[in-house]
Each structure stands twice: as structure tokens, then as C-alpha cells.
ZAGUVO-68579 format. One line per field, with one value per residue (C-alpha): residue number from 1; y, z, x. Coordinates in steps of 0.5 Angstrom, whole numbers, m for minus. Layout:
<pts>
n <- [NUM  ...] .
v <- [Y  ...] .
w <- [Z  ...] .
u <- [X  ...] .
</pts>
This chain:
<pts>
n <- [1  2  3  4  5  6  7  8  9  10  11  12  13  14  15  16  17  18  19  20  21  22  23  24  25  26  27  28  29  30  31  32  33  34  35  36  37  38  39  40  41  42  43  44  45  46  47  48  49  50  51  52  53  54  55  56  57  58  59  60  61  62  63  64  65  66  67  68  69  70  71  72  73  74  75  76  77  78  79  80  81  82  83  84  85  86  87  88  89  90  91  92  93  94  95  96  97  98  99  100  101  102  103  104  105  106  107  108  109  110  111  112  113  114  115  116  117  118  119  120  121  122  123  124  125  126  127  128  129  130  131  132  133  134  135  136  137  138  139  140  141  142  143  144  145  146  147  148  149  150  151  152  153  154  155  156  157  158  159  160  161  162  163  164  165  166  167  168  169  170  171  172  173  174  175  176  177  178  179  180  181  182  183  184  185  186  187  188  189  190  191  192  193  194  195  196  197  198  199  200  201  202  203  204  205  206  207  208  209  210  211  212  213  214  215  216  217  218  219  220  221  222  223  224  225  226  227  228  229  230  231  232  233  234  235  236  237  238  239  240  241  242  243  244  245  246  247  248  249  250  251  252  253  254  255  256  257  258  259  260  261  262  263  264  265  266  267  268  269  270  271  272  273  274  275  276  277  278  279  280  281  282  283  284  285  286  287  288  289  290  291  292  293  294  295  296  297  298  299  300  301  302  303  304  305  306  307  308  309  310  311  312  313  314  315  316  317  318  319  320  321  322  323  324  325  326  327  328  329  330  331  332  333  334  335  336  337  338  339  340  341  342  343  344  345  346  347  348  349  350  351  352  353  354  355  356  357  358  359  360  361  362  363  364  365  366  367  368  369  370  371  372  373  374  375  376  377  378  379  380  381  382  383  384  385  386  387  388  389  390  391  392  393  394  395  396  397  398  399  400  401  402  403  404  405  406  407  408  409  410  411  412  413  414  415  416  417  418  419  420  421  422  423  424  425  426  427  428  429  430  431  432  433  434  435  436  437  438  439  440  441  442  443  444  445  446  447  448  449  450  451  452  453  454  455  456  457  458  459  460  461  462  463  464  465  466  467  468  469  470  471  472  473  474  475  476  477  478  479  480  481  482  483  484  485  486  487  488  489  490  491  492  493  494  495  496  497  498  499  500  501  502  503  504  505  506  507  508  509  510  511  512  513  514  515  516  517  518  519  520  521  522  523  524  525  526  527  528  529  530  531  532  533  534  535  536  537  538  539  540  541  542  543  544  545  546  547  548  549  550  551  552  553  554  555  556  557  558  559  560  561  562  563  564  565] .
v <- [m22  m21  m20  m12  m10  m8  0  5  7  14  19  24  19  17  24  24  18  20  23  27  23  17  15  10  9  11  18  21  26  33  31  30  34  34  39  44  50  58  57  52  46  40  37  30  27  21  16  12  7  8  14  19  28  32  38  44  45  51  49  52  45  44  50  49  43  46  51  46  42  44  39  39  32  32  26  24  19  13  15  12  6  0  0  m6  m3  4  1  m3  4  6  m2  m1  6  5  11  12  18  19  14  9  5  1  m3  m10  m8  m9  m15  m13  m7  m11  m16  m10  m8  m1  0  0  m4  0  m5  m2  4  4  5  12  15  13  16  12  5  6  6  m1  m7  m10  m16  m14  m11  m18  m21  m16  m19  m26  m25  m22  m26  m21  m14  m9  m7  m4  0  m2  6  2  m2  m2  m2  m8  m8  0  2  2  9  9  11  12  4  3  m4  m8  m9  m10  m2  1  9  11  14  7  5  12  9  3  5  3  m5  m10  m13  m20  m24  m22  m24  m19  m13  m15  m15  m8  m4  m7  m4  2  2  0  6  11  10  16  21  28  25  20  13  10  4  m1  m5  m5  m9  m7  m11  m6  m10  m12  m8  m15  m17  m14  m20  m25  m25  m25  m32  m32  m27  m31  m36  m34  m32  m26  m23  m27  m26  m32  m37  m40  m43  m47  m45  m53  m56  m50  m52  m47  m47  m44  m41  m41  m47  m48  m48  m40  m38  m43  m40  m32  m32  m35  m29  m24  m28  m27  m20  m18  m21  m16  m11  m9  m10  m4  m8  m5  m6  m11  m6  0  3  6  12  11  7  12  17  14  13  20  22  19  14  8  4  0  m4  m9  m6  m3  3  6  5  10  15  21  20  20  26  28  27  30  37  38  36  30  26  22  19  17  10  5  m2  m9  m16  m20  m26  m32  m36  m32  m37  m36  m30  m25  m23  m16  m13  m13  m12  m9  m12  m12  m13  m16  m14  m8  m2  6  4  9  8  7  14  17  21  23  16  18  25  21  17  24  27  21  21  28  25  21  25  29  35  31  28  34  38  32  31  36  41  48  51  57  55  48  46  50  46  47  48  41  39  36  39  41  43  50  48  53  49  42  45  47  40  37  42  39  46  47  41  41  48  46  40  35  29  24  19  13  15  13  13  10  11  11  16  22  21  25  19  23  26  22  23  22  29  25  20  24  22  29  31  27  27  34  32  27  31  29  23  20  22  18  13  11  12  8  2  4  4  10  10  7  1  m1  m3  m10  m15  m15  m21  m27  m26  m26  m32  m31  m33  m27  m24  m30  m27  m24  m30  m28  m23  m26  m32  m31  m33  m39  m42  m46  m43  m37  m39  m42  m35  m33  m38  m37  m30  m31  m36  m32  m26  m30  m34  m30  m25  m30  m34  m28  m25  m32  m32  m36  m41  m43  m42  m49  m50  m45  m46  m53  m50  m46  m51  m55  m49  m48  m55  m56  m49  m48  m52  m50  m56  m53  m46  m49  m52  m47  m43  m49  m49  m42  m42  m47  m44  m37  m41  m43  m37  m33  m38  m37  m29  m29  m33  m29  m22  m25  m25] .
w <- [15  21  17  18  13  16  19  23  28  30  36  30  25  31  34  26  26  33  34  40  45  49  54  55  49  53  52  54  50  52  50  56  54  47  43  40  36  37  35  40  35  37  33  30  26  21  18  12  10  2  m2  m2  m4  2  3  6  14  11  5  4  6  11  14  12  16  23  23  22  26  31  28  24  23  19  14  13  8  5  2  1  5  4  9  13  14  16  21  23  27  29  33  35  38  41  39  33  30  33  27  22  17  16  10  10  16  19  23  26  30  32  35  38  41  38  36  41  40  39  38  45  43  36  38  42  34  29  23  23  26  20  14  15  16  23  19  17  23  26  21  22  30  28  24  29  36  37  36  31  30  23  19  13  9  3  3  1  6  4  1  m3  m10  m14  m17  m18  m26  m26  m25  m20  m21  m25  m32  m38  m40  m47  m49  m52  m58  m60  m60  m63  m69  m70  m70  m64  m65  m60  m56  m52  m51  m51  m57  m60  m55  m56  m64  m63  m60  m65  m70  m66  m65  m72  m75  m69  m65  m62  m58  m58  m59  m55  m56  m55  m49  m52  m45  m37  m32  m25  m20  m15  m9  m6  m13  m17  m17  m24  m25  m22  m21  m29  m30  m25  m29  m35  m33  m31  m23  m18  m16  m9  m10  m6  m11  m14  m11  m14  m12  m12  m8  m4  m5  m6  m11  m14  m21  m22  m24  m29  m36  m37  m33  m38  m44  m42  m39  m46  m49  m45  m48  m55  m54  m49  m56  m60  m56  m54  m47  m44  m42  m36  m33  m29  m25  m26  m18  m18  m19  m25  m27  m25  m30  m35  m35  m33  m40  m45  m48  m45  m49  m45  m39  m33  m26  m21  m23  m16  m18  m22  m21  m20  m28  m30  m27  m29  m36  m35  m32  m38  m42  m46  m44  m51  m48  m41  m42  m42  m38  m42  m38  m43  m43  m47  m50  m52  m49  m42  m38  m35  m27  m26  m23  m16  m12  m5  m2  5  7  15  15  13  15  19  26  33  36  44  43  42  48  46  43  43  40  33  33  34  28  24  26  23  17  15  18  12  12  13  7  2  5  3  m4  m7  m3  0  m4  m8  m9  m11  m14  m14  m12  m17  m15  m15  m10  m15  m14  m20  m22  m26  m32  m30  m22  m26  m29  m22  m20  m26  m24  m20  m17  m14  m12  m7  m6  m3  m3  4  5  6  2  6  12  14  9  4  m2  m7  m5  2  5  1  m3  m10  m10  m10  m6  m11  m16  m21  m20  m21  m27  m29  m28  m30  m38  m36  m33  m40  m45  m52  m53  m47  m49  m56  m53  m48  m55  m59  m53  m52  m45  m41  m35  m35  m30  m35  m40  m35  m33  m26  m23  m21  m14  m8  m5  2  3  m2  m2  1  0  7  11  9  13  19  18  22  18  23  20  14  10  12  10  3  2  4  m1  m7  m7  m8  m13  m18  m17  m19  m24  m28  m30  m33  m37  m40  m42  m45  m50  m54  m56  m49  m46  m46  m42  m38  m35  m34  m29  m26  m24  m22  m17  m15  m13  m9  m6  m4  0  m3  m1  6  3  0  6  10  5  4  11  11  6  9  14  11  9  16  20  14  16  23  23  18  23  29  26  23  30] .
u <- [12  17  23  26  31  38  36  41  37  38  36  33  30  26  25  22  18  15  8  6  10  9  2  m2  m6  m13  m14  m20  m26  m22  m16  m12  m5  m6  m1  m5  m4  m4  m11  m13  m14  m11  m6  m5  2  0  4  3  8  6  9  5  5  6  0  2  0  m4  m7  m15  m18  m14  m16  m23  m22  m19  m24  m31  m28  m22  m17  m11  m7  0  1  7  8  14  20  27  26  22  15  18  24  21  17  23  25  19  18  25  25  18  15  11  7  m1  m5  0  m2  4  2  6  9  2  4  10  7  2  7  10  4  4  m4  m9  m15  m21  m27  m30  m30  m33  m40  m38  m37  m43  m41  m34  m38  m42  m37  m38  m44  m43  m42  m36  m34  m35  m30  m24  m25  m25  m20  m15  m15  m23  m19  m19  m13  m14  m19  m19  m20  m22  m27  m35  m40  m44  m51  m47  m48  m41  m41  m34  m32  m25  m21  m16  m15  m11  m10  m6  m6  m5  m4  m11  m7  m6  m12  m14  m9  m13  m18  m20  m20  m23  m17  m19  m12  m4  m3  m7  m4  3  1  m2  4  9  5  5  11  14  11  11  19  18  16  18  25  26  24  18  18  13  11  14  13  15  18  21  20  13  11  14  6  6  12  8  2  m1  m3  m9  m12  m10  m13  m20  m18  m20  m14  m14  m6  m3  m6  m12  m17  m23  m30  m32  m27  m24  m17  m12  m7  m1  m2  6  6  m1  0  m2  4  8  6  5  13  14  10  15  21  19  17  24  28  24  26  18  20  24  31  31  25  28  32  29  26  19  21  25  18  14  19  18  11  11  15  9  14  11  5  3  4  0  0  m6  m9  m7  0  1  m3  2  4  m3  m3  3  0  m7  m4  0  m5  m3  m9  m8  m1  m6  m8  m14  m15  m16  m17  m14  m14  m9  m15  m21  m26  m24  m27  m23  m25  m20  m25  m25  m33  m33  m26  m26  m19  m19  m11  m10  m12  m10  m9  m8  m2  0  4  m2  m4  m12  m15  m21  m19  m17  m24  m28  m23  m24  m32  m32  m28  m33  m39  m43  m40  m33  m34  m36  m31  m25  m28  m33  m29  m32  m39  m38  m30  m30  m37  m44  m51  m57  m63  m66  m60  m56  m47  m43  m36  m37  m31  m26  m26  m25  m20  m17  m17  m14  m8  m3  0  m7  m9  m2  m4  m11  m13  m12  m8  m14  m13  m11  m16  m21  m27  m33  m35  m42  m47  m47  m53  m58  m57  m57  m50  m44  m39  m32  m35  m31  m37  m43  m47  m48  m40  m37  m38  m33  m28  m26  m22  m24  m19  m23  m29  m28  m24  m31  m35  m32  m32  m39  m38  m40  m34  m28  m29  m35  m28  m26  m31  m33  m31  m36  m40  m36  m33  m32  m25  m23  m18  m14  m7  m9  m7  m1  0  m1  5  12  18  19  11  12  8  11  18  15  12  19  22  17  18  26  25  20  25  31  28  22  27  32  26  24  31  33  29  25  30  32  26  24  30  30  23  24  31  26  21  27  29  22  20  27  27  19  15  9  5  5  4  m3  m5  m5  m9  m14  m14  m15  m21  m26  m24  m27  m33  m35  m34  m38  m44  m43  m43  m48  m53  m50  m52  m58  m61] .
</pts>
């Protein structure tokens, strides 16, 4: 995970990348020299190493904000390099932005020493401590040496309601026109989706002109887990990532080599000879997948629902709602249940972080404990009273229709929404415990955000919210997610080197199995495995993670008896 690409370090890409200057990480309550603006609200910088929209210094709720609060924070976000090569320059210059998330180049900041560890302060700022159990807490420090580097934004506080509607994991998708054009079949296996979209497109080729693109499969850099990482769900797996563990024995496997990987690229191959696969979903870049997407032709793909927000936006704020998508957790066999679905994830690395060139530490913990306090977390999501919902007289907040559809315009959300999406948060219900915090997670609201082909899609499925479209995965095991472990290894660590390896050869190879078609398939699988068996150490890669795993088990023992008592 230490691995940089080759970046040009330049004195205006780092004045660029840099925050409020060096200092000692300390900070203090006032804010010691903490830049602020003509108003007398201090000023933050913020980096997230993912793609995200840039929102105007002066919209709405970021005013909203600095007058409630008497902060502002700058979020900047990934564009033109990768998330390791772009915290690459910032490890090499030194200087960093106030908060980062740097995303898979996590472990080379903390090697570098660039975030400042915050497990002593946390009990100074209740409302952000509380966003998660202290046995979660209690797990991120023994998963990092006792520090917390991190925070993971992400993740449900143990024992919390799951009131989440909309489904951003992953899943096999299908635009809901097809199914409206079946007639709403049931869909249980690839087969039955490859056959679907083929009929689909047989008698549908285009759209508005341009032809119709019956399936892609993302595989830009780290994204390639569209490619790879299919035949642990096939085959009845969470989305533990690195490999498949076995719940009785605790011994971690790679799922490359089960037969579910074996028969599912060959189903690729044949559906690459047809043509249903887009020929160049293997060197397209994720804005070029995203266009696509963007422009309703695509009928289905596998991908994490986060992955391709914008183009559902996209899609949605110009009202073509039927060219959106649905989620299915297929498997190959029917008999096999799908676990797509992930509970509450903690992930013990990753997260948003302070950096050592912030000046105020305790100022970024003051204005992520008003993020996450009450009215932080109303103002970032439902937005201001009277302008972006209304509360009726029992307590209860709604959106009126004409605010619904201001947020579902994508020039009014840029206008007045607030980049807070990566920091600090929880989700499920406010404090009063009735309203929800997501308005789109409201029982009450959100029958309205649906368009009609939503409406009748969930209907027909007799769901009542898109989550409840995938199976939710078995109970949590406490090894989960394993491919965590990952990101601690070096590229000296053998298993690090064979993670190294295996995501080479997959890149390499997975695409030459699939594009060969069926009639070499056989051959071209055999070469594969041949190259995989020659290339990859990954008996050391599932040592270390079945290491790892019983290793999961008896700390989770331990925390669990330590926060016992």
C-alpha cells in the first residue's frame, strides 16, 4: 500500500494541496493563529482523496453553517491523479491541507506521520465520541498500534436502527425499463439477467439515437473490484473483499480460484462474443464509464451503488428516472443465498483524519462536534426550516413537493447544499428519535421522492424501499471486513507483495479470459491459472488474513469482556 506513482512535485501544487500552514498539530480551544475570514469565522481546508463536486464557498447552508456555528471549511476533492499519487506530493512536500481523507493512501500518511492521533481528546467533544459505541472506538485503537488516526464517517453506531432506503452497495444493476418491459420477471441467477438484457436489447437498440450498451464492468484502477471481486458474492460470501473466509474454521481463501469465478468469467466470455458487454469497458476511465452511464444507454452493470451517484443524478434531474437502475444479488445457482448487503461496517482503516499542519486541532474537533451535534446534523441534511422542509404539529419534518424537487435539481443542490458528505457523521434517527436523519429515509417522505416508474418498480417487487431489493447478509462476524488488513501491509511484507502481484495478474488476465471467448476459454483459464499459481504467493496472502481473522475473534472477546465491565 506504499507504493506511489511517479508525480512531479511542484512548489504551486503543493502551495495547492497545503492547508493553513505548518505547526505542531496541538492547537488549543481558541484557535491559537487560525486564519479566519472578514467575519471573524475561522477558516478549515479539507481534502478528500475520492472525486467529489466542488460547492461554492457561498452557498446557502455553508453560510447557514458560519452563522450557527462561526466556521467555514473548504473541501476540495480527487481529480486527475490517483488517491496514492496524490497524497504522494502532499508526503513529499510536508505540508497537507487542515483534515484528509486520503482514502487507499491512508497508510503512507500515517507513516509519514502527517495525522495527529486524537484518542485523548475525544472525551473533550461528546457528540462527535458518540457517532460510535466505545467498543468500536476500542477496536479502531487496537487495530492502530492504540491510536486513532482515522475517523471512519461511515459507519453505524452499534445497537442503531438501519433506516437507510436508498442501496449504495453492490450489486448486479438493471435499468428499471427493462424490467417495466418484462413485466417485472423474478431474477435470481446470471443467466436470467444476461438472458433479460439480450432480449432487451434485441428488440430495443437504441436510445435517442445512439446504441444501446447491454452491460459494463469498471475496472479504472482501484475501481477494478467490478472486475474481480464478483464470485465471493456468487458464490454465498459477504463482501469481506480480500477473500472468502469460512465462518467454522476461520480459514481465509482467495475466491479466484473457486469454481464460481471459473463459470462466471466464462459467462462474460460468451456474452463479450455477442457483443452484450461494451468492447471497451476494459480501457474505458471512470469518467468515461460514468458518461456513459450518464447518457441512459447502459442496461445494466455490477458496481457499488456509491460509485455512480452522479450519473443517477444526472439522470433523475432530467427526469428520465426509468433509465436509473434497480439492484439484484444474483447468484449462479439458485439455491445459494446472496449476502450483498452489508450490516453496519466498521472500517478500523480508513476514515477523515487531522493533519500535523493544522494549527487549531481542537477547533477541527469543536467543528466536526457541531457537525454531528443536533442542529448540525439537521442543518446538513434536512437543511433550514421554512426553506428545505417544514415540521407538522406532532414534530414529524416533511419536504413540501416543490422542495423535493429542488433537491432532486442538481444546479440547486451545488448552489446550496454543503460538501459534507465524507465528514464526520451517523445515520438512522436525530435525537428525538422520530425524524430521521437522511429526509429521504423518513417513512412519510419517502413515497415522494419516487417518480412513478419507482413507485411501480417497488410495487411490483412488493418491497417497500430499495435496500429491501438485496438480501442483507448473515449476522456480522467479527473478522469482517477482512480486506482491511490490507492496508496495513508494506510492499516488503509478503503478503504484501502477493496482494501486489494478484491485483496484476487479475488485471492482466481477467480481461484476456473474457475477450477470448468461449471457444478458448478453457485454455485461456487453464494459462490463467497457470500464471496466477507462478506469479502470486497466495498461500502467504491467506495466512496473513487467516491470521488476521483469529486474530479479529479473540480481540473482539476481549474488548467485549473489557467494556463489560
Amino acid at each position: 500500500m506504499k507504493k506511489f506513482g511517479k508525480v512531479a512535485v511542484t512548489a504551486m501544487a503543493l502551495a495547492l494541496l497545503a492547508g493553513c500552514g505548518s505547526g505542531n498539530g496541538k492547537g488549543d480551544k481558541d484557535g491559537g493563529t487560525q486564519a479566519t475570514d472578514n467575519d471573524g469565522n475561522k477558516k478549515y481546508t479539507a481534502f478528500m482523496a475520492v472525486p467529489g463536486t466542488e460547492v461554492p464557498d457561498d452557498s446557502r447552508l455553508n453560510n447557514a453553517f458560519a452563522k450557527e456555528f462561526g466556521w467555514r471549511v473548504k473541501v476540495s476533492w480527487l481529480t486527475g491523479q490517483t488517491a496514492k499519487e496524490r497524497i504522494g506530493v502532499m508526503v513529499s512536500g510536508g505540508e497537507y491541507p487542515d483534515i484528509v481523507d486520503a482514502s487507499d493512501g491512508r497508510s503512507a500518511m500515517i507513516d509519514a506521520g502527517a495525522y495527529v492521533p486524537l484518542e485523548d481528546k475525544l472525551d473533550d467533544y461528546p457528540n462527535l465520541k458518540a457517532t460510535l459505541s466505545d467498543i468500536q472506538w476500542e477496536k479502531i485503537k487496537a487495530d492502530n498500534d492504540g491510536h486513532i488516526y482515522t475517523i471512519p464517517q461511515f459507519a453505524q453506531k452499534d445497537g442503531t436502527v438501519d433506516a437507510s432506503t436508498s442501496y449504495g452497495g453492490e450489486a448486479f444493476w438493471i435499468q428499471k425499463r427493462v424490467l417495466k418491459w418484462a413485466n417485472y420477471p423474478e431474477i435470481n441467477t446470471v443467466e436470467q439477467y444476461f438472458d433479460l438484457i439480450n432480449k432487451y436489447l434485441a428488440e430495443n437498440p437504441d436510445t435517442d439515437g445512439q446504441k444501446n450498451i447491454g452491460f459494463e464492468i469498471l475496472s479504472d484502477d482501484w475501481r477494478y473490484f467490478c472486475l474481480e471481486n464478483p464470485p465471493q458474492f456468487l458464490a454465498g460470501y459477504p463482501n469481506d473483499g480480500a477473500a472468502i473466509v469460512d465462518p467454522d474454521t476461520m480459514e481465509a481463501k482467495v475466491y479466484d480460484k473457486i469454481p464460481e469465478a471459473k463459470e462466471y468469467y466464462k459467462i462474460l466470455s460468451e456474452q463479450f462474443e455477442k457483443g452484450t458487454i461494451d468492447p471497451e469497458t476494459f480501457t474505458a476511465k471512470y469518467d468515461q464509464y460514468i458518461a456513459k452511464l450518464s447518457s441512459g444507454r447502459v442496461l445494466g452493470m455490477i458496481d457499488q451503488g456509491w460509485n455512480f451517484q452522479s450519473a443517477k443524478d444526472s439522470l433523475v434531474s432530467q427526469g428520465k428516472d426509468e433509465l436509473t437502475w434497480a439492484p439484484l444479488d444474483l447468484t449462479l445457482d439458485e439455491n445459494v443465498q446472496p449476502q450483498y448487503r452489508e450490516g453496519g461496517v466498521l472500517s478500523t482503516q480508513g476514515g477523515i483524519g487531522i493533519t500535523t499542519s493544522c494549527k487549531d486541532v481542537d477547533g477541527v474537533l469543536q467543528m466536526w462536534d457541531d457537525m454531528v451535534s443536533e442542529k448540525g446534523m439537521i442543518l446538513r441534511n434536512w437543511g433550514e426550516k421554512g426553506v428545505d422542509y417544514e415540521v407538522d404539529d406532532d414534530g414529524m419534518f416533511y419536504r413540501t413537493d416543490e422542495q423535493w424537487a429542488n433537491w432532486k435539481d442538481t444546479d440547486y443542490v451545488q448552489k446550496n447544499s454543503v460538501a459534507f458528505g465524507y465528514m464526520p457523521g451517523y445515520r438512522g434517527y436525530l435525537p428525538d428519535g422520530k425524524n430521521t436523519i437522511v429526509p429521504s429515509e423518513q417513512i412519510s417522505e419517502f413515497r415522494k421522492t419516487l417518480s412513478d416508474i419507482d413507485k411501480e418498480v417497488l410495487d411490483a417487487y412488493k418491497v417497500d424501499n430499495w435496500t429491501q431489493m438485496v438480501r442483507l447478509q448473515d449476522p456480522i462476524q467479527p473478522w469482517f471486513p477482512i480486506y482491511t488488513e490490507r492496508n496495513k501491509w508494506t510492499s516488503s511484507d509478503p503478503a504484501g507483495i502477493a496482494s501486489q502481484n494478484m491485483q496484476e495478474v487479475k488485471m492482466q488476465w481477467l480481461p484476456k479470459v473474457i475477450m477470448g471467448g468461449p471457444a478458448a476459454y478453457e485454455q485461456n483459464w487453464e494459462d490463467y491459472m497457470t500464471a496466477y499459481d507462478s506469479q502470486i504467493d497466495y498461500k502467504a496472502f491467506e495466512d496473513t488474513l487467516t491470521k488476521e481473522v483469529k486474530r479479529r475473534v479473540e480481540i473482539e472477546k476481549e474488548l467485549e469482556a473489557k467494556v463489560d465491565k
